[in-house]
N, C-alpha and C positions, 0 to 999 in steps of 0.2 A: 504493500500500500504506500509506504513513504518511496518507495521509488518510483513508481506510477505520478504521484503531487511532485515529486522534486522533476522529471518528468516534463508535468505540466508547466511548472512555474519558469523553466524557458521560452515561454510563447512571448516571440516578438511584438513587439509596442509601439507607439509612435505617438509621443506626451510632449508636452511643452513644459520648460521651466517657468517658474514662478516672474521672470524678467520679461516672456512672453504673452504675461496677459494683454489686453486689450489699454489702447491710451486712450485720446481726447479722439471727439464725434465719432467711437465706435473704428477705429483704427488697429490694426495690430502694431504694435508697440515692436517689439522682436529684442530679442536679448542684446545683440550685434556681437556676437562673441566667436562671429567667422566659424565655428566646429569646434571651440574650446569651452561650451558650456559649463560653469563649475558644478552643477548639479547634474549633468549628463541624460538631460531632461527631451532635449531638441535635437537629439544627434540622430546620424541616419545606424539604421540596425542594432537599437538601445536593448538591450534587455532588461528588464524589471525585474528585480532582484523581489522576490517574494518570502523569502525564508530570512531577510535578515535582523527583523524582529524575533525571529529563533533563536531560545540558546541551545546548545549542543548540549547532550547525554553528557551525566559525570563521568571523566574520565576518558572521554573521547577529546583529541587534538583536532583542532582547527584544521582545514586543508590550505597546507603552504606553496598554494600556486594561485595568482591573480591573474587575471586579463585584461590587460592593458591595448587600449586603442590610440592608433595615431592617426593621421590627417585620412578622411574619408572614410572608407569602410574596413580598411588594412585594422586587422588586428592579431594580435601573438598573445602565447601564452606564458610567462616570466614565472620563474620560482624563488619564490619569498624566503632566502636562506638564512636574511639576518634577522628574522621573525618581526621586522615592523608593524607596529598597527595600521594596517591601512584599508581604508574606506572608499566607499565609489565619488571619484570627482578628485581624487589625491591627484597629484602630479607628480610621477614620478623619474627618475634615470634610472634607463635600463640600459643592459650590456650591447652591444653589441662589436661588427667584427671588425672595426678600430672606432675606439674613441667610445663618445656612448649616446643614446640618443633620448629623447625625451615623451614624455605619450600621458596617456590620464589613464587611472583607474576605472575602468567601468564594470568590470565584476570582481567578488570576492565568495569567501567560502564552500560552501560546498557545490554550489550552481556551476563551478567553475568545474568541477571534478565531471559534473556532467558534460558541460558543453566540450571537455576534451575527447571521452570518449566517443564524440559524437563525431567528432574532427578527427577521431582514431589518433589519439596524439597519447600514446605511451607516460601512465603518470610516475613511473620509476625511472624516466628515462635521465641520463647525466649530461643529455645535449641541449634539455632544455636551459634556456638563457636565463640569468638569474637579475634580482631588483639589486642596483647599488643602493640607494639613499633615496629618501623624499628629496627632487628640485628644489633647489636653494634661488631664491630672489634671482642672483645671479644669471642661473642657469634657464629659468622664467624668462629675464628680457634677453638674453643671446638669441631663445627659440623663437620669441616673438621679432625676433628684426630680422632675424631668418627668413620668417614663413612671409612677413612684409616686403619681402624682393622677391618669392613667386611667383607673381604674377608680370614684374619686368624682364625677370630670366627668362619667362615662356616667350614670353614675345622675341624680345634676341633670340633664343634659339631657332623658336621658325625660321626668321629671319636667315638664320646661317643655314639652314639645312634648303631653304629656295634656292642660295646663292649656288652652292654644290648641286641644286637639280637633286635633289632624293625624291623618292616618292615614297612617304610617308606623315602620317603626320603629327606632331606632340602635342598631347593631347591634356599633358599636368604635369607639375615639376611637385619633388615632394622634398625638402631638407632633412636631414639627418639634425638631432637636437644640437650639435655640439659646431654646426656650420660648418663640417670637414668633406661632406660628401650629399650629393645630389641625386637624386633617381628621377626620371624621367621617362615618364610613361608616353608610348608611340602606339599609332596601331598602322598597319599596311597589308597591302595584300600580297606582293611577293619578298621574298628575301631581299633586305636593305644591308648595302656594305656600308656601315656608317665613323669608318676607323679616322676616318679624314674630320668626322665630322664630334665626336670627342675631343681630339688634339684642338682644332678650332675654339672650341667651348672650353676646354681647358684651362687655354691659354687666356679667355676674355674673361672669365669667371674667379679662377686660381682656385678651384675646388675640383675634388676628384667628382667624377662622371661615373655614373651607372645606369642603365641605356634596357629598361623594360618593354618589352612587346604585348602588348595585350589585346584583346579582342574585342568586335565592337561593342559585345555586352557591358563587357566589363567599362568601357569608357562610356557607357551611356548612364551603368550602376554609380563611379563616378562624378561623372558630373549633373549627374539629375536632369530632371527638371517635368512639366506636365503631357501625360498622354492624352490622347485622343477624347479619354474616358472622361477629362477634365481633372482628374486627380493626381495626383504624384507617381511617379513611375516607381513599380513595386520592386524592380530591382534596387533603389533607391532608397525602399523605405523601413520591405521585411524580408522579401525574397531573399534569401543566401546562398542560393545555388542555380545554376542554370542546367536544365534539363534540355534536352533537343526536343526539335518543335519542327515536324514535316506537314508537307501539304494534305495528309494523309489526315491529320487531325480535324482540318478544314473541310475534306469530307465527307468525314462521319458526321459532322454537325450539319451536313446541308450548305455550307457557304462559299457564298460567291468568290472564285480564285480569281480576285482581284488585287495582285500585289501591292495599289496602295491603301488598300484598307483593313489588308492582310498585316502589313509590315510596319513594325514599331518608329522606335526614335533611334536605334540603330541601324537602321536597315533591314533587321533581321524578322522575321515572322514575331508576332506575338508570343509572350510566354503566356498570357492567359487564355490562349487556344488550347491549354493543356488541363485549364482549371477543368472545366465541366466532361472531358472526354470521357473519360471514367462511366458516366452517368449514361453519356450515351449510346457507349459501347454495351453495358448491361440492357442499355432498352432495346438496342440492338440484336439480343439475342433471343426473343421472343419474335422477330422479324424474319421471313424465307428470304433467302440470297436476292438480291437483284439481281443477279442475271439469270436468275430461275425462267424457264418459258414453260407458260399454260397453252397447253393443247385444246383447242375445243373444236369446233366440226367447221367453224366459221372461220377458223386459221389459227396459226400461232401469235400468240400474245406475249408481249413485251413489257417490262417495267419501264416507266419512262419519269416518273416520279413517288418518294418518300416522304409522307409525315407521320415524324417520331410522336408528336405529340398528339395527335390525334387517331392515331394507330392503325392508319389510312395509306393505300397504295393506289400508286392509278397506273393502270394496264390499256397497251391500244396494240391493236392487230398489224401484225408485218404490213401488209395490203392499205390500210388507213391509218397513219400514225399520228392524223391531225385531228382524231376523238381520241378520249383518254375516257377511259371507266373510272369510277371511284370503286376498290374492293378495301375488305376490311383483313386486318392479316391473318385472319381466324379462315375467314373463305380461302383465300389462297395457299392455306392449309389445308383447308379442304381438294380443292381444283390436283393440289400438287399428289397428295394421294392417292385420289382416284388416276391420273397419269400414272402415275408407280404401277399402277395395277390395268395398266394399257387402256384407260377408260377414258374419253373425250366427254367435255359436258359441252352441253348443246352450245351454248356462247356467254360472253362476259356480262350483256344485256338484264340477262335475269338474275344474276346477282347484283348488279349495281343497282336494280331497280329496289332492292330490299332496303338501300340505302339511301334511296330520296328521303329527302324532309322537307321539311317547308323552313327557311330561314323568318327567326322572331324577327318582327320589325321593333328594332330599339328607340328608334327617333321616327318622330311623326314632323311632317311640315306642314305647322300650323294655317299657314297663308294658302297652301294647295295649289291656287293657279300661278303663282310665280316663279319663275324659273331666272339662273343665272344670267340671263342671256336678256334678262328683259329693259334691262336700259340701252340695250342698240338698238328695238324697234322701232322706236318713236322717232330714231335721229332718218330714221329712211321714209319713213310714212309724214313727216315734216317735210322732207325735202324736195317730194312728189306733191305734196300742199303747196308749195310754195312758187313751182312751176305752173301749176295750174291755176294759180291768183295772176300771175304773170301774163298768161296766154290770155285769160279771159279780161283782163284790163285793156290789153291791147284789142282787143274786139269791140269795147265799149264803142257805141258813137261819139265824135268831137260836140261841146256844146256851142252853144250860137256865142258869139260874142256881144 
């Protein structure tokens, strides 16, 4: 039972801190803390720590591994060797492979023992990276003048990677806490030789260069921002994984393979073509194949359209493909049977007729005789008036003077 709740209480969130409520005429107010929120309220991929008004069983030890988040969705898992007390929204220095770099607290105790297993990340392992110290003031404004020139370094680097002709493109720069070393997120489509263009950057920057390839997902989880739906992009906000997503999805559901309304804000098909599949694949199995053919005496019949929801098929004969029957999938369980057993039924005719109804009238129109169209009559039956006032003036007799 406690591991089922502990479990649960990893279900991603998406809260605002206390600096984000609402200002004046009804505004959002917003923290402006760029992704450094200290309450870790507003980030993208927050988790809500639910157990941490728990205390632990006597004589059971605290779990000494945290989860420390850095700029966007990037996060590691650190072990807490010098036993610090530390809480979510700490800012801490963590190890890394020269120098050391900086990130916040946003999970601790034992949620964290889950979310490794979860990430299959070895909790006896000796490679995990270990906490130096809570950030010291100091080490606070080095990261913050830091992370204050990523956004002029991204622009210079474009810049030098136009000038070389690459074809790629950078797409976020991320600092290391200690401003020794730079990572640089790109994405492309073929292999980019970019050695010329490191040395370049090297030498305008005087910080070592690390040069990541990522994929459009991942730069659109990145950099956010709204889809189609009008909401937040869910890689963005709780999505943590990207699952493949084929056309194949698109039709089981019935939908139109229209790639731009198919495809996201990466380019790439929707990830929530994948949400309801499941759903319709199971309804789908109460359904006979489409490309099942009904035998009947009148010719072979064709599937030519599916509705899941109304549990409705429409069949038209080879010879006439421009009527469709409406069958129910019960009958063409039926029809398909009696074919098994080499039996034609007479035609599609008498079972679609079981299925007439009468359509309720939902709306009545009050006014009856009006129709959309009824403000152009007048302008033509005017104008035919007005010709004939014409003709007949000119017929009139002159008067005498």
């Amino acid at each position: 039972m406690a591991k089922t709740i502990a479990f649960r209480q990893t279900k991603i969130q998406n809260m605002g801190c206390n600096s984000c409520s609402t200002g004046k005429d009804g505004q959002p107010r917003g923290c402006k803390n760029n992704g450094t929120c200290g309450t870790d309220g507003c980030n993208k991929l927050t988790v809500f720590d639910w157990l941490s008004n728990m205390s632990l069983p006597n004589g059971q030890q605290p779990f000494d591994c945290v989860e420390v988040r850095f700029k966007n969705s990037r996060k590691e898992f650190y072990r807490n060797s010098e036993n610090l007390s530390l809480s979510i929204g700490d800012i801490v220095a963590t190890q890394a492979k020269s120098g050391h770099d900086v990130g916040m607290v946003t999970l601790s105790g034992e949620l964290v023992k889950v979310q490794m297993k979860k990430k299959k990340v070895d909790l006896k392992s000796e490679e995990i990276p270990k906490i130096y110290r809570r950030a010291s003031q100091k080490d606070i404004d080095k990261w913050q003048r830091c992370r204050d020139k990523e956004e002029e370094i991204k622009k210079r680097a474009r810049e030098i990677a136009i000038l070389l002709k690459l074809q790629m493109k950078i797409s976020d720069v991320e600092f290391q806490g200690d401003g020794s070393k730079a990572t640089f997120y790109y994405t492309a489509e073929e292999r980019v030789d970019f050695r010329q263009l490191i040395k370049d950057m090297a030498k305008a920057f005087g910080i070592r260069i690390e040069m990541r390839q990522i994929g459009y997902r991942q730069e659109a989880q990145r950099l956010g921002g709204i889809g189609s739906c009008g909401r937040e992009l869910c890689c963005s906000t709780w999505l943590s994984d990207f699952r493949s997503v084929s056309t194949a999805s698109a039709r089981y559901q019935q939908l139109s393979l229209n790639p731009q309304k198919l495809a996201g804000q990466c380019g790439k098909l929707k990830c929530c073509l994948n949400y309801e599949l499941d759903v319709y694949l199971d309804a789908l199995k109460d359904f006979p194949p489409q490309d099942a053919k009904l035998a009947t005496e009148k010719g072979i019949a064709f599937c030519q359209k599916t509705d899941i929801f109304k549990g409705a098929l429409w069949y038209s004969y080879k010879d006439d493909p421009a009527n469709w029957h409406e069958l129910t999938s019960n009958q063409v369980q039926e029809i398909l049977e009696k074919n098994k057993k080499k039996i034609k039924v007479p035609s599609l005719e008498e079972y679609a007729a079981d299925n007439l109804r009468e359509e309720e009238v939902v709306f009545e129109n009050v006014v009856g005789q009006d129709s959309l169209t009824r403000f152009d009559r007048p302008k033509r039956q005017n104008k035919k008036r007005k010709n004939k006032k014409r003709r007949n003036y000119k017929k009139r007799p002159a008067r005498n003077a």
